[in-house]
C-alpha positions in Angstrom: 134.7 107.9 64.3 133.0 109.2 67.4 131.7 112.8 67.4 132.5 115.1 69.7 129.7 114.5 72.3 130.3 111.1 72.4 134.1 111.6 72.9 132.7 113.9 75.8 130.2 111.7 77.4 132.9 108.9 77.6 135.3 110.8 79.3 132.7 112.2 81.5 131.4 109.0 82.8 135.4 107.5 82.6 136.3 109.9 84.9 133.3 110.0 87.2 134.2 106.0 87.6 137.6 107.3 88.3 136.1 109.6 91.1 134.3 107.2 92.9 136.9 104.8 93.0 138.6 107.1 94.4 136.0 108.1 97.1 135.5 104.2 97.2 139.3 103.7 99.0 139.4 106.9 101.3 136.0 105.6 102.3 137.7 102.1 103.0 141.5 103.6 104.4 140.6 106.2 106.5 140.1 104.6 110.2 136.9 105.3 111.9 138.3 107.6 114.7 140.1 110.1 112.3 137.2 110.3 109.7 134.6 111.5 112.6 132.2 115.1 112.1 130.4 113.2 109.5 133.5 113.0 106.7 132.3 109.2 106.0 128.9 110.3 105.2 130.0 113.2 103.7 132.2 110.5 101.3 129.0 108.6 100.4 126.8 111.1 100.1 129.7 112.2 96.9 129.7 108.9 95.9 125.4 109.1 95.7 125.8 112.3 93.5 128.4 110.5 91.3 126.1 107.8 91.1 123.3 110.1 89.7 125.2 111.9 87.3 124.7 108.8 85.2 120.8 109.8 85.2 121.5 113.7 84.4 123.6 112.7 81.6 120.5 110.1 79.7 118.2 113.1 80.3 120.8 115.7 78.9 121.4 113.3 75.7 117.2 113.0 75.8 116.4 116.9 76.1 119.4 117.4 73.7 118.4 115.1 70.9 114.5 115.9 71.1 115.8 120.0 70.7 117.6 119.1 67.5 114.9 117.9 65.2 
């Protein structure tokens, strides 16, 4: 049986995939010329943070377990 932190840490990180997946095929659909004023590195740059929640999340689950004992 999976407590509720680790019910919550899977559906975070299920639906930050989700996200970038997401990100990942506006990045690859939308044509050059309509994406301009910096929407494709505004894309990737979301993606990056995405990407790094993955990092805050181990040192939550770190900071979180060292507080409890």
């Amino acid at each position: 049986m999976l407590t509720n932190a680790a019910m919550f840490e899977k559906e975070i990180n299920r639906l930050i995939s989700e996200e970038i997946e997401r990100l990942k095929e506006l990045l690859v659909s939308t044509p050059i010329t309509q994406a301009g004023n910096g929407s494709i590195t505004y894309v990737q740059g979301a993606i990056m943070a995405l990407r790094n929640m993955d990092d805050l999340i181990e040192e939550a689950k770190i900071r979180s377990s060292q507080s409890n004992r």
